[in-house]
C-alpha positions as a printed Julia matrix, in Angstrom:
401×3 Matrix{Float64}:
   0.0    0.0     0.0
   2.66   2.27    0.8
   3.34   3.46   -2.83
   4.95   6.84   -3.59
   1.71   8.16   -4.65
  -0.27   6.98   -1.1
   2.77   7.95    0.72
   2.72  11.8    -0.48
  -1.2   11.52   -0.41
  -0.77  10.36    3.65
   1.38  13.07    3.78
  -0.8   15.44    2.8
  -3.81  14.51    4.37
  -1.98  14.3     7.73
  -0.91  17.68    7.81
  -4.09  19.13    6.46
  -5.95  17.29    9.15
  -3.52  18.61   12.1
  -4.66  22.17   10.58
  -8.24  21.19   10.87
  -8.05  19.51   14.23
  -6.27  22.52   15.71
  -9.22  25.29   14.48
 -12.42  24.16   16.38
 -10.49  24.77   19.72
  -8.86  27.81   18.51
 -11.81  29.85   17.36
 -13.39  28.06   20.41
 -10.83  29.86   22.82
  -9.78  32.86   20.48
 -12.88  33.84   18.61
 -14.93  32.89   21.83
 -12.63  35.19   24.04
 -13.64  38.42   22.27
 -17.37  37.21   20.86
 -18.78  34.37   23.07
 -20.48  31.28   22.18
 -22.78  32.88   19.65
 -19.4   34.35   17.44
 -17.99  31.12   17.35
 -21.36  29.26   16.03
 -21.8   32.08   13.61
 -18.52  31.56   12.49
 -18.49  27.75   12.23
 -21.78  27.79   10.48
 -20.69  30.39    7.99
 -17.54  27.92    7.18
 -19.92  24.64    6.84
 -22.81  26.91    5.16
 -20.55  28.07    2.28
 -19.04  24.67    2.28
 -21.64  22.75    1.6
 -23.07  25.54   -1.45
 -19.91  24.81   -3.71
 -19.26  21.36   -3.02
 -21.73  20.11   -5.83
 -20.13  22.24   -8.39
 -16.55  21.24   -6.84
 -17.43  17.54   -7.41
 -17.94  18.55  -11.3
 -14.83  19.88  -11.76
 -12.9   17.38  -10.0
 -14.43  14.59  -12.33
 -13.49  16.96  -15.13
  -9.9   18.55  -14.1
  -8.99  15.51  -11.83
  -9.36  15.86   -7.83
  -5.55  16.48   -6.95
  -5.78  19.75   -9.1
  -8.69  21.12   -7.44
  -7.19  20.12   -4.08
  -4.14  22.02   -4.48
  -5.95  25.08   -5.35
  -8.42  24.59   -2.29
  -4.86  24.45   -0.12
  -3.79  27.82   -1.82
  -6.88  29.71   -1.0
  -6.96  28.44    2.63
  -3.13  28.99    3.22
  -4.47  32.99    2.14
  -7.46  33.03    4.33
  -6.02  31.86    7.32
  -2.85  33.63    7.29
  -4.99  36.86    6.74
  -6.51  35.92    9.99
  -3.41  35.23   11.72
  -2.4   39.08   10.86
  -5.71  40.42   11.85
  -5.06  38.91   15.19
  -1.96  40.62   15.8
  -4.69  43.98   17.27
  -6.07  41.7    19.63
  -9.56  41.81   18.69
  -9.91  41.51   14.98
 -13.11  42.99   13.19
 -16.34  39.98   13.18
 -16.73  40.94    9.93
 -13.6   40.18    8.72
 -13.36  36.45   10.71
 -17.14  36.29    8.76
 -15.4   37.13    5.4
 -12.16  34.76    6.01
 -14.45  31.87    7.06
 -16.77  31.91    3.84
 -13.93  32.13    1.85
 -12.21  29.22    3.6
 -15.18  27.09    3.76
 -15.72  27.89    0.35
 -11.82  26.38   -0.2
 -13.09  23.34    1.61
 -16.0   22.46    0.04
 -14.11  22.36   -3.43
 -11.68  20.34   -1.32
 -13.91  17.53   -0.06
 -15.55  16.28   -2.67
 -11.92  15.07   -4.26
 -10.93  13.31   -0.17
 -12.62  10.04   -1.08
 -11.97   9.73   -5.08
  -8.26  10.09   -4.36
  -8.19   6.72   -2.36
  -8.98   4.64   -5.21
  -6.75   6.1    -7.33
  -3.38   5.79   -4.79
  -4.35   2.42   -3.37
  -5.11  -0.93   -4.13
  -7.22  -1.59   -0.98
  -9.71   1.18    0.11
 -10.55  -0.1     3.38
  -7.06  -0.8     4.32
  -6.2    2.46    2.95
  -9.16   4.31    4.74
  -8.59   3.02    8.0
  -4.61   3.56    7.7
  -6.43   7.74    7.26
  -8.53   7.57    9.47
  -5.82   6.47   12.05
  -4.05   9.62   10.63
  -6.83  11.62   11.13
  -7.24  10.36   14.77
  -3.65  11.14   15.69
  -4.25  14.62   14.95
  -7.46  15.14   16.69
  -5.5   13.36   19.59
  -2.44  16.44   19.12
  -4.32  19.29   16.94
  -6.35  20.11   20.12
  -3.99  19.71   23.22
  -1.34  21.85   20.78
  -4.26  24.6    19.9
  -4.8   25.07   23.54
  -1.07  24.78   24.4
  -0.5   27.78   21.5
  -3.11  29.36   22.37
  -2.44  30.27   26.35
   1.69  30.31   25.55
   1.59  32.09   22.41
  -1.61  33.29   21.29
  -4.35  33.37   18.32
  -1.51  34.72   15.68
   0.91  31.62   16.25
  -2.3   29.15   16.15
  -3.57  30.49   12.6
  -0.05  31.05   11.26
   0.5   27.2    12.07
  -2.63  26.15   10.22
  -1.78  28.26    7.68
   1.52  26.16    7.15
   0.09  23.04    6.97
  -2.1   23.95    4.2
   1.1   25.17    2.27
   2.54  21.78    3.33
  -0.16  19.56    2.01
  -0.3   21.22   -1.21
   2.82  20.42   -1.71
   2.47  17.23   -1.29
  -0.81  16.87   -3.28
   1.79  18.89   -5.92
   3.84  15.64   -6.03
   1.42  12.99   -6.55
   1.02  11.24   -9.97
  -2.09   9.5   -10.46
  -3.94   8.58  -13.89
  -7.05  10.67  -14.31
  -9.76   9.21  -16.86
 -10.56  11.84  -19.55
 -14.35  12.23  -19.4
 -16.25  13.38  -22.05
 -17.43  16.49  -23.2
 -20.5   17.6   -21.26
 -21.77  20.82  -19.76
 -21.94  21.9   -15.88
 -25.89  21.02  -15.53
 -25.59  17.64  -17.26
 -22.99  16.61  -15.15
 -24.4   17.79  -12.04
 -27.38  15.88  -13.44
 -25.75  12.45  -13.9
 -23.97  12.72  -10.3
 -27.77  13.21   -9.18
 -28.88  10.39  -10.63
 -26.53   8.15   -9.25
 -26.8    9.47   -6.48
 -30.53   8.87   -6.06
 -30.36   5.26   -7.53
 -28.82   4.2    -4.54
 -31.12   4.11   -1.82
 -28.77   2.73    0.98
 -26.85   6.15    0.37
 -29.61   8.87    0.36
 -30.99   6.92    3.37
 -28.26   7.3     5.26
 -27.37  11.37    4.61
 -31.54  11.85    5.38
 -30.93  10.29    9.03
 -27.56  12.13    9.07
 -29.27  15.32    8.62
 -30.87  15.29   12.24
 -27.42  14.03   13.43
 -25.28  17.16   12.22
 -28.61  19.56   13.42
 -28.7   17.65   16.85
 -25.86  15.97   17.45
 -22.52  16.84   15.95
 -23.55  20.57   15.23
 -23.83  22.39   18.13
 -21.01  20.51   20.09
 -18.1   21.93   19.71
 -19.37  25.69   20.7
 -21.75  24.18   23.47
 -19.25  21.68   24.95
 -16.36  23.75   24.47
 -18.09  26.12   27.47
 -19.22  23.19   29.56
 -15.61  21.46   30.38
 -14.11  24.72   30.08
 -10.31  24.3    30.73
 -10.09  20.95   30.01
 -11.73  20.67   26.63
  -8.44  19.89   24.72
  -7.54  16.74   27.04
 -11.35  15.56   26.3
 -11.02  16.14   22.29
  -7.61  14.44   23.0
  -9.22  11.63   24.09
 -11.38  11.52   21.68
  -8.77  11.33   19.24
  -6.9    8.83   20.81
 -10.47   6.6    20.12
 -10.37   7.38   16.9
  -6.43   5.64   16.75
  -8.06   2.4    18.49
 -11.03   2.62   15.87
  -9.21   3.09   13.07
  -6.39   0.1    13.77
  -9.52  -2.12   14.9
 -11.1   -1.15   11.08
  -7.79  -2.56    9.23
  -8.47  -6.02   10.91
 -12.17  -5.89   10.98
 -13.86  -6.32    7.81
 -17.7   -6.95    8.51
 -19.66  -9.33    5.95
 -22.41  -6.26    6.14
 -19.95  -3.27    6.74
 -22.69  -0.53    7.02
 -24.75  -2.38    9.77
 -21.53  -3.32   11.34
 -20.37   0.43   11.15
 -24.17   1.62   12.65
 -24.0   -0.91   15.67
 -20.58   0.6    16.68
 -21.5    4.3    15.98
 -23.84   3.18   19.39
 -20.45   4.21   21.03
 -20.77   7.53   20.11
 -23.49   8.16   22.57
 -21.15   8.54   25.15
 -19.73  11.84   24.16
 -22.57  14.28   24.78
 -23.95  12.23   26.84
 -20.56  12.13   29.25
 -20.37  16.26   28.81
 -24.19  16.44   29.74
 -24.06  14.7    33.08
 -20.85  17.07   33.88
 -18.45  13.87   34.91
 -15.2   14.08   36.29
 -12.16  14.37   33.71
 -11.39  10.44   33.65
 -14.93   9.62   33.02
 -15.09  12.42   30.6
 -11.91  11.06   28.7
 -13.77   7.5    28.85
 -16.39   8.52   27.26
 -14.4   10.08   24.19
 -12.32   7.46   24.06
 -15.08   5.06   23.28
 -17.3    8.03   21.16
 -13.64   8.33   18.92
 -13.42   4.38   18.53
 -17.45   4.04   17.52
 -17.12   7.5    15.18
 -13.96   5.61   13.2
 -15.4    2.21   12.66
 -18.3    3.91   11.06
 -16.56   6.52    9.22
 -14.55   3.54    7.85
 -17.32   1.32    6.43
 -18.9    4.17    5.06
 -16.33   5.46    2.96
 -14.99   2.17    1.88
 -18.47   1.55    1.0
 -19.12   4.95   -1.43
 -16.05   4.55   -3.4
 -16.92   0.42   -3.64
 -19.93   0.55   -4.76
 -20.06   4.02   -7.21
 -17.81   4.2   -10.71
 -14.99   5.81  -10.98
 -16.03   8.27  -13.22
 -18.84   9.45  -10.98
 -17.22   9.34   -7.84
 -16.21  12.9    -7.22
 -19.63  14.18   -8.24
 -21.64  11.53   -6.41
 -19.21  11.86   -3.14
 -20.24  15.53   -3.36
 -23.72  14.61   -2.87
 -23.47  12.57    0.0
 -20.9   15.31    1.69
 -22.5   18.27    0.96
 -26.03  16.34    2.09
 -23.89  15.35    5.39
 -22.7   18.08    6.3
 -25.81  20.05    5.58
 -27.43  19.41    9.44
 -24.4   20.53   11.15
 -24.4   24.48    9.25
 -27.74  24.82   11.42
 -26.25  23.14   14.13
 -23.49  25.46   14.68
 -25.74  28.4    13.93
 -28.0   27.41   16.48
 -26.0   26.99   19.01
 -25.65  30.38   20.37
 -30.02  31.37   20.3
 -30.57  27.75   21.81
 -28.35  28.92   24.79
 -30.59  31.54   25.71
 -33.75  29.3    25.65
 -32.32  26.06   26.8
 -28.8   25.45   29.43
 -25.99  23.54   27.25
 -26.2   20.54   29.55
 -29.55  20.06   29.33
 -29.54  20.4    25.54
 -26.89  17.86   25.2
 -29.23  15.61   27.14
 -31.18  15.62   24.09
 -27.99  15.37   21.88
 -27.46  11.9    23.46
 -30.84  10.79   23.34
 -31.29  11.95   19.29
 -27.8    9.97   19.18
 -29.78   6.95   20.52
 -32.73   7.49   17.13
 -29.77   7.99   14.78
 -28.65   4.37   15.14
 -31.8    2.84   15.33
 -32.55   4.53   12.18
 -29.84   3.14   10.57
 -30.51  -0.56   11.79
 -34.32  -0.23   10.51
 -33.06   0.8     7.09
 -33.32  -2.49    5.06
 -30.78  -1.62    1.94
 -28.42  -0.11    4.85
 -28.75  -3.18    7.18
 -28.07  -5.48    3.76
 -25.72  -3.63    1.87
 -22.8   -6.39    1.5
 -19.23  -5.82    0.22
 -19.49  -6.65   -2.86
 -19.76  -4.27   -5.88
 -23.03  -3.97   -6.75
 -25.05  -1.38   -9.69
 -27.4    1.46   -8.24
 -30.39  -1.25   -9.0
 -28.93  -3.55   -6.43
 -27.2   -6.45   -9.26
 -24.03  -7.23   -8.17
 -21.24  -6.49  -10.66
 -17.5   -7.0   -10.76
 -14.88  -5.46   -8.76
 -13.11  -3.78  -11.66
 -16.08  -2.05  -12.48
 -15.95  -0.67   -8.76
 -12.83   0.09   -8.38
  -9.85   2.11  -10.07
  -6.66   0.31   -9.78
């Protein structure tokens, strides 16, 4: 597995993910500092919100222009956006509208990032699962040290250090992206509408997959949304040592996903994600630190199992050449949920106390994954290849190698 291509592709993704691990806590502590709960949802919404309205459009072009290409670009425009922040912070108390202006334009970076994350795979490894696990243990490693070094950065050397770091690693991962090779298939001529049209389509043929992001819209409104601002207040102090925790579940997730490989992987990865119930529901009842740690340890192991089998299962089971489109679909659909989420979480504080609405976070945790078991083509999806009208097909047909 460890090709040059996968290597660089780690490489990049590693670093990128650091960034991205170290932001929620910094514009948790920083932004929060100067504009309270309600600037930091405001702020994480606006990222998600303008995300999610360019990610369709950013899974067209990376079908047509190749994924790598439009991921270097999205690391150019983000390496801008936060170092402009970084400077802004070097007053103090930059101006909300500015942080506003910087996050759109960053989100907007992302979501013509994303859509590219999960076509990649195929295209620098042989195994996907293998391969997503070995990121997701990547990804876990840097929610383990993205937060406790945000908070570290933060109280020894401030907001400018924090967003000059991130900054860096987005100059870093382009690079790497910069010095991957892969083969892109040359599609054929089409406009922007058709093309959004056929990723639709396939999309919508597969009813295991629009099943899914319609359960998963509740989970980013209820769940996964409003956390980060709402929690962040709760543990106070010792938020980074809980999101390390959680990261260090997502390590023992990810290495128990390599070994594991479930005859049914999506009801597999829904009867883990039961795990995940811990987390708000640990924050909610206001346990001590160990307890708290437990309870992300074991939320971080259930959230990588199931992040596993579901992205081993989209780029399985959907053709190459509408992978990027499709995966944009399912992302921007994702993802959707948790731009109200954030939004909401600064109003719902002043009707509702964050304890008591993460409670409810636990107990709508609970629905998700019942939801998910109830869904027949979810509960049977196997792992073999199979068309949007359920026939199985071969693996070469699934797969780009």
């Amino acid at each position: 597995m460890w090709t040059r291509s996968f290597t660089l592709y780690f490489g990049a993704r590693t670093i990128s993910l650091l960034g991205d691990a170290m932001m929620p806590v910094a514009s948790a502590l920083a932004i929060g500092r100067v504009y309270g709960i309600a600037g930091v949802g405001y702020v994480l919404a606006l990222w998600t919100a303008s995300a999610v309205l360019v990610m369709l459009f950013g899974g067209v072009v990376a079908d047509r222009i190749g994924a790598r290409r439009l991921m270097i670009g999205a690391d150019v425009v983000r390496v801008v956006t936060q170092g402009v922040v970084a400077v802004a912070f070097l007053d103090g108390a930059p101006p909300y509208a500015l942080l506003l202006v910087m996050a759109f334009l960053s989100g907007t970076a992302a979501g013509m990032f994303e859509p590219g994350v999960n076509g990649m795979v195929p295209l620098v490894a042989k195994d996907p699962q293998r391969a997503n696990a070995t990121l997701k243990i990547a990804e876990a490693v840097t929610q383990l040290a993205g937060p406790a070094l945000a908070g570290v950065l933060i109280v020894v050397a401030g907001p400018v250090v924090v967003y000059t770091v991130d900054a860096a690693t987005f100059l870093v991962s382009g690079v790497c992206l910069l010095l991957v090779r892969v083969t892109v298939p040359r599609p054929e001529p089409s406009d922007v509408l058709s093309d959004l049209r056929r990723g639709w389509e396939e999309f919508k043929a597969r009813s295991w997959m629009w099943s899914v992001i319609l359960v998963w819209v509740f989970w980013g409104v209820l769940v996964v949304g409003p956390y980060v601002p709402l929690s962040s207040q709760v543990i106070g102090a010792d938020y980074g040592w809980v999101m390390a925790a959680l990261g260090l579940g997502t390590v023992l997730g990810g290495l128990v996903a390599i070994r594991l490989r479930p005859r049914r992987p999506l009801a597999a990865g829904a009867v883990a994600l039961s795990g995940y119930v811990a987390v708000p529901l640990t924050v909610a009842l206001a346990l001590p630190l160990p307890l708290l740690m437990a309870g992300h340890l074991l939320g971080g192991c259930a959230w990588a199992f199931w992040s596993v089998m579901w992205s081993t299962s989209v780029q399985t089971q959907v053709a190459p050449d509408v992978l990027n489109r499709v995966n944009a679909y399912q992302v921007a659909g994702s993802v959707a949920g948790m731009a109200v989420g954030q939004a909401l979480a600064g109003p719902v504080t002043a009707l509702v106390e964050p304890r008591a609405f993460l409670l409810g976070s636990a107990l709508v945790a609970v629905g998700v994954v019942a939801a998910l078991l109830l869904i027949k083509p979810v509960r049977r999806l196997g792992r073999e290849p199979q068309e949007a009208g359920g026939r199985s097909i071969s693996v070469s047909a699934g797969l780009l190698t």
